[in-house]
MIDOSE-1310 file (N, C-alpha, C; in nm, 2 decimals, decimal comma, always signed):
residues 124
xxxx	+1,96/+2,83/-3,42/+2,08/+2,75/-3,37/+2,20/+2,84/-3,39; +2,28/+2,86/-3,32/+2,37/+2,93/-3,31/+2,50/+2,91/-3,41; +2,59/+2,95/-3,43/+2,75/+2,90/-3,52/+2,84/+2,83/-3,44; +2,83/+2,85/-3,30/+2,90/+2,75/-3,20/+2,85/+2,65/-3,18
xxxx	+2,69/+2,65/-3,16/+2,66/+2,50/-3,13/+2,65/+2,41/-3,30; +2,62/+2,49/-3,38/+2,66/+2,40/-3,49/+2,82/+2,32/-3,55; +2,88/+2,42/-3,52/+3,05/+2,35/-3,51/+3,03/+2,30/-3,40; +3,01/+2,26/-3,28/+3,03/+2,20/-3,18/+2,94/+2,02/-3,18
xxxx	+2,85/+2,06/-3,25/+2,77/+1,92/-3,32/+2,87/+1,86/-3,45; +2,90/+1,93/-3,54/+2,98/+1,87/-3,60/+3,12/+1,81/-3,57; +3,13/+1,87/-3,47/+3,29/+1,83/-3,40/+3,29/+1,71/-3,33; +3,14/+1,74/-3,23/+3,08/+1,59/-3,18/+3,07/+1,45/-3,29
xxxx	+3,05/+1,53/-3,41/+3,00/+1,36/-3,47/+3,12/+1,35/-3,51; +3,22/+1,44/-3,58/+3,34/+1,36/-3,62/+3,40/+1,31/-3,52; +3,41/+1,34/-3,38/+3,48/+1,27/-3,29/+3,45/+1,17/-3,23; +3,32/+1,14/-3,30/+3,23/+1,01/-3,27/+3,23/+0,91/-3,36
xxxx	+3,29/+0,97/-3,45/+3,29/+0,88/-3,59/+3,42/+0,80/-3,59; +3,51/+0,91/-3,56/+3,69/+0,88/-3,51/+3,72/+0,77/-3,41; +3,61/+0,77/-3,31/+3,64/+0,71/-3,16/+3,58/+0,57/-3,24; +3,50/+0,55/-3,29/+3,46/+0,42/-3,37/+3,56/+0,37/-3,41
xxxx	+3,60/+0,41/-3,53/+3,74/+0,38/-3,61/+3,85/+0,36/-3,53; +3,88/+0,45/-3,47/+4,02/+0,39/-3,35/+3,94/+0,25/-3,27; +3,83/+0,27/-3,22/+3,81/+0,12/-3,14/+3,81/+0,06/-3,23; +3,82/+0,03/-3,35/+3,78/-0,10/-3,44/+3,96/-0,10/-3,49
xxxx	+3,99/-0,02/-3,52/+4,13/-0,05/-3,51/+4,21/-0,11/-3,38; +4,18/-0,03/-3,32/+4,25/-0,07/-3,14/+4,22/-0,25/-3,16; +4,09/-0,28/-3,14/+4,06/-0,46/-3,16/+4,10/-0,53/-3,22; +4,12/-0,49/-3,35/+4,18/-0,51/-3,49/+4,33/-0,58/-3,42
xxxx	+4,38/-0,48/-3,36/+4,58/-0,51/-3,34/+4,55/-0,55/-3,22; +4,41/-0,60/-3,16/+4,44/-0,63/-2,99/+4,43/-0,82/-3,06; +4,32/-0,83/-3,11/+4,29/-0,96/-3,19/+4,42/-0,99/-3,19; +4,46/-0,91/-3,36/+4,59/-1,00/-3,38/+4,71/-1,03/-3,33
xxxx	+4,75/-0,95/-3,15/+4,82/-1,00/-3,07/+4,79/-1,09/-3,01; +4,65/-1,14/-2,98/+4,58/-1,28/-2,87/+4,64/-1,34/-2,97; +4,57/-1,35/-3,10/+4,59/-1,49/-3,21/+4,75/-1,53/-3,21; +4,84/-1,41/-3,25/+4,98/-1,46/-3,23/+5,00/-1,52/-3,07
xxxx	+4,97/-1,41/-2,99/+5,05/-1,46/-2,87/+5,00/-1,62/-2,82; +4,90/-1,67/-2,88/+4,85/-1,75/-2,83/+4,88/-1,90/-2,94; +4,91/-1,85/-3,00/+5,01/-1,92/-3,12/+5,17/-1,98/-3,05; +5,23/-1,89/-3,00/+5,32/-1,90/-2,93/+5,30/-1,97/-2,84
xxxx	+5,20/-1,94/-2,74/+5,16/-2,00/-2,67/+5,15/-2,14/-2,62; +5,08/-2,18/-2,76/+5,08/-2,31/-2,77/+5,19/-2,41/-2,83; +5,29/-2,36/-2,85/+5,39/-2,40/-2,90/+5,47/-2,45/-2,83; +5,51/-2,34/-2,70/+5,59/-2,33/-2,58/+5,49/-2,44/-2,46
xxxx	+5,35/-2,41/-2,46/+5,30/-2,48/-2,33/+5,29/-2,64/-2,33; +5,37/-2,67/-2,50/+5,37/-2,84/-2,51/+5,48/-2,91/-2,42; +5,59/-2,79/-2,44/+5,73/-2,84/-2,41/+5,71/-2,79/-2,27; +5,61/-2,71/-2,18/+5,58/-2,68/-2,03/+5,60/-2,83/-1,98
xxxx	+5,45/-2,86/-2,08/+5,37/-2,96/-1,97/+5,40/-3,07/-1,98; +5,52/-3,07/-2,10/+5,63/-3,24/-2,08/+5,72/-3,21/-1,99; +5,76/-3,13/-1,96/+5,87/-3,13/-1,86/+5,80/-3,09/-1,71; +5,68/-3,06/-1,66/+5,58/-3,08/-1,56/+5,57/-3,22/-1,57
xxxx	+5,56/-3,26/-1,63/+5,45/-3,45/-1,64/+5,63/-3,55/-1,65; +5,72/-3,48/-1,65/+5,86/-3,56/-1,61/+5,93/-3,52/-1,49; +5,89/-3,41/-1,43/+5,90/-3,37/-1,30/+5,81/-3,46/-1,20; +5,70/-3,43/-1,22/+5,62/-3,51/-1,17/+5,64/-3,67/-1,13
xxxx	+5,65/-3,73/-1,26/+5,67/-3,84/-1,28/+5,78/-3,90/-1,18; +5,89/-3,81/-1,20/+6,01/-3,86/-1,13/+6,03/-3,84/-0,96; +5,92/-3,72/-0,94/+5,87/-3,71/-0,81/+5,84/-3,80/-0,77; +5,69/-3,88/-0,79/+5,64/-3,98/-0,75/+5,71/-4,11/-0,74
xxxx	+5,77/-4,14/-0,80/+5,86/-4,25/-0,82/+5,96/-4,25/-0,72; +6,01/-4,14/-0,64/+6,12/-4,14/-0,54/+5,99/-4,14/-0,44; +5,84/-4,13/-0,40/+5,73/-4,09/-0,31/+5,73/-4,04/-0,27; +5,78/-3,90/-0,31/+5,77/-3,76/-0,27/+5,66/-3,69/-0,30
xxxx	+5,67/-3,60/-0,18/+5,48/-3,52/-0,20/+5,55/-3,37/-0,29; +5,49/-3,31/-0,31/+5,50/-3,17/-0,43/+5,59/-3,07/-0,30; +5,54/-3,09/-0,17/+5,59/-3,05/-0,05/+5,72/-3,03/+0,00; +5,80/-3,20/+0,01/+5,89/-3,23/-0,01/+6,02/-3,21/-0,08
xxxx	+5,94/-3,21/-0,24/+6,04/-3,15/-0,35/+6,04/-3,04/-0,32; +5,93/-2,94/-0,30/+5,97/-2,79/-0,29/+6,11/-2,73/-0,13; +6,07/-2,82/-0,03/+6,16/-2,86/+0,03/+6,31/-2,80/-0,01; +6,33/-2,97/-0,04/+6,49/-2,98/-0,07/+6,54/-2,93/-0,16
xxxx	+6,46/-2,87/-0,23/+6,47/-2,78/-0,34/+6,50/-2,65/-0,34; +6,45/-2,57/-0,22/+6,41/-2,43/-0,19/+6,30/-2,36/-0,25; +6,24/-2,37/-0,34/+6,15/-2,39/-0,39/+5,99/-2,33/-0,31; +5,91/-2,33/-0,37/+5,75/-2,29/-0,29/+5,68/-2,43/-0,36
xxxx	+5,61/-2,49/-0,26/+5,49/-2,59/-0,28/+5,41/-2,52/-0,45; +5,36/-2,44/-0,38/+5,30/-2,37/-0,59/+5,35/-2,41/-0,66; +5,45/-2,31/-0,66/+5,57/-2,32/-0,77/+5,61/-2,47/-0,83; +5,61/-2,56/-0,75/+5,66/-2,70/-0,82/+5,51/-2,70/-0,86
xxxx	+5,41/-2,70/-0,77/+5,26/-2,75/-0,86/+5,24/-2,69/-0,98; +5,25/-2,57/-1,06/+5,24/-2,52/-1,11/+5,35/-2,57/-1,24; +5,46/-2,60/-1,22/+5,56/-2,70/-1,30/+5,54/-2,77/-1,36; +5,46/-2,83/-1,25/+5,45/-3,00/-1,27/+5,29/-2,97/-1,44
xxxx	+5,18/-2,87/-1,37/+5,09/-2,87/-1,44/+5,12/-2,77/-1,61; +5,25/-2,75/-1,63/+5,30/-2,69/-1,74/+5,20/-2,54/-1,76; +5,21/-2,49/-1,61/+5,20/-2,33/-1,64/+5,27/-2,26/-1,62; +5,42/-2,30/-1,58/+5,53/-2,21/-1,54/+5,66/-2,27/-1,62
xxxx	+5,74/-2,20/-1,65/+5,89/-2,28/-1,71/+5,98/-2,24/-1,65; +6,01/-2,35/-1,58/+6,13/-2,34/-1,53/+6,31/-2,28/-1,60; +6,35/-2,21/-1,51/+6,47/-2,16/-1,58/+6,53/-2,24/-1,53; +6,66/-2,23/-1,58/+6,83/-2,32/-1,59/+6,80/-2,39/-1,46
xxxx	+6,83/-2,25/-1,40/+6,89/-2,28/-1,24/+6,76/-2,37/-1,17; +6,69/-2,30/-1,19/+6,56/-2,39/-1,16/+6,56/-2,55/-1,13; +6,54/-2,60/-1,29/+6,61/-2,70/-1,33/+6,68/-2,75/-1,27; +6,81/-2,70/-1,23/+6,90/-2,80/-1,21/+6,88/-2,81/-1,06
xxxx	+6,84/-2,76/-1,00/+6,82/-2,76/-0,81/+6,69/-2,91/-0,84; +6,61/-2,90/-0,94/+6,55/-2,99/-0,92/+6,58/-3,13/-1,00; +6,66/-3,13/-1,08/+6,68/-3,26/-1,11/+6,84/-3,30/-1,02; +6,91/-3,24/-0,98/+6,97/-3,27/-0,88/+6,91/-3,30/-0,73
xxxx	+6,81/-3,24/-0,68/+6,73/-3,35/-0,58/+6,66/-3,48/-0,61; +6,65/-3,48/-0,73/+6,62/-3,60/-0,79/+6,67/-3,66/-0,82; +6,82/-3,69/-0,80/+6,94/-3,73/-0,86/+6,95/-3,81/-1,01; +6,93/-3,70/-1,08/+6,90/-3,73/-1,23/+6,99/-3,57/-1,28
xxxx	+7,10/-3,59/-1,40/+7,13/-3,52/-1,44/+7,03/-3,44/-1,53; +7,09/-3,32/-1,53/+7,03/-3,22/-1,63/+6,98/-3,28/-1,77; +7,16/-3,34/-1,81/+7,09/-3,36/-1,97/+7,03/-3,50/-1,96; +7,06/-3,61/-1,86/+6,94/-3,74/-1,90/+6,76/-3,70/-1,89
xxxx	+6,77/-3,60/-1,80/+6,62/-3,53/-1,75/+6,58/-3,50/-1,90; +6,67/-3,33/-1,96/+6,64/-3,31/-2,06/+6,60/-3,44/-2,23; +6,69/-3,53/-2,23/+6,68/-3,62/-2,35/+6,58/-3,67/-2,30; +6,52/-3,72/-2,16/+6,38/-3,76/-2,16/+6,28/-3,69/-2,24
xxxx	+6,27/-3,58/-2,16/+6,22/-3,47/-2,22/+6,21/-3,46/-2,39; +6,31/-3,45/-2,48/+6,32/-3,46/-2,60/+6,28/-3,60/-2,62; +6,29/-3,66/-2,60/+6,20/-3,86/-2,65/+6,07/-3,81/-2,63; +6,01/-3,76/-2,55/+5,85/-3,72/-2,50/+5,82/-3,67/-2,62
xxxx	+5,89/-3,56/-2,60/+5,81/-3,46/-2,72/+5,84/-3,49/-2,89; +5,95/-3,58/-2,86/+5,93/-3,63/-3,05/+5,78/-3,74/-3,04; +5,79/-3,81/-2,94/+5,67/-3,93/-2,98/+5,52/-3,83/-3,01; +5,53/-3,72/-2,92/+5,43/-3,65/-2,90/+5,37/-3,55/-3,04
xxxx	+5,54/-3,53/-3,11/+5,49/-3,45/-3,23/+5,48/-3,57/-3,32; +5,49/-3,68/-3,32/+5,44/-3,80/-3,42/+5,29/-3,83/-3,37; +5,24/-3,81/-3,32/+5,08/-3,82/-3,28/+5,01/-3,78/-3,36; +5,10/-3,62/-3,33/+5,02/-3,50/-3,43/+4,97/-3,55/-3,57
């Protein structure tokens, strides 16, 4: 066997040995970004899907289809569905185009919102 294919075997296994250790590392910090991010996750997607299920709520109650709101709204048909099912969060502006077609102020919308989620964290 030759001196190059011997260092070249050796090179092979350390870089085989290395590429192990980095993937187990790499997983290692991929893990504990799912676990956090998903931590967060669940934190934020409580306060989604009360204020989807008070959108909603207040939709139906005027008998408006998801269609309609997105409508008067400007809005996309998804986009409100996606609201409504607390996979999206609405920003400010957002917000207010839609509790203003709903002729509900910002902050009575919001204090609903906060009454939901205190009864919601007493369940807990």
């Amino acid at each position: 066997m030759s001196h190059q294919f011997k260092l070249w075997k050796e090179v092979s296994a350390l870089h085989s040995k290395l590429d192990v250790y980095l993937t187990f590392e790499y997983f290692s910090l991929y893990n504990f970004c799912i676990q956090s991010s998903n931590l967060l996750f669940m934190q934020f997607s409580k306060l989604d899907q009360i204020l989807g299920l008070e959108i909603q709520r207040r939709r139906i109650h005027k008998g408006w289809s998801q269609e309609y709101l997105a409508e008067v709204t400007g809005l996309h048909r998804t986009y409100i569905s996606q609201l409504e099912r607390g996979l999206k969060s609405p920003s400010v502006r957002v917000l207010s185009h839609i509790t203003q077609a709903l002729s509900v102020t910002m902050s009575e919308f919001l204090q609903t919102v906060e009454e939901s989620l205190s009864v919601d964290k007493q369940r807990d």
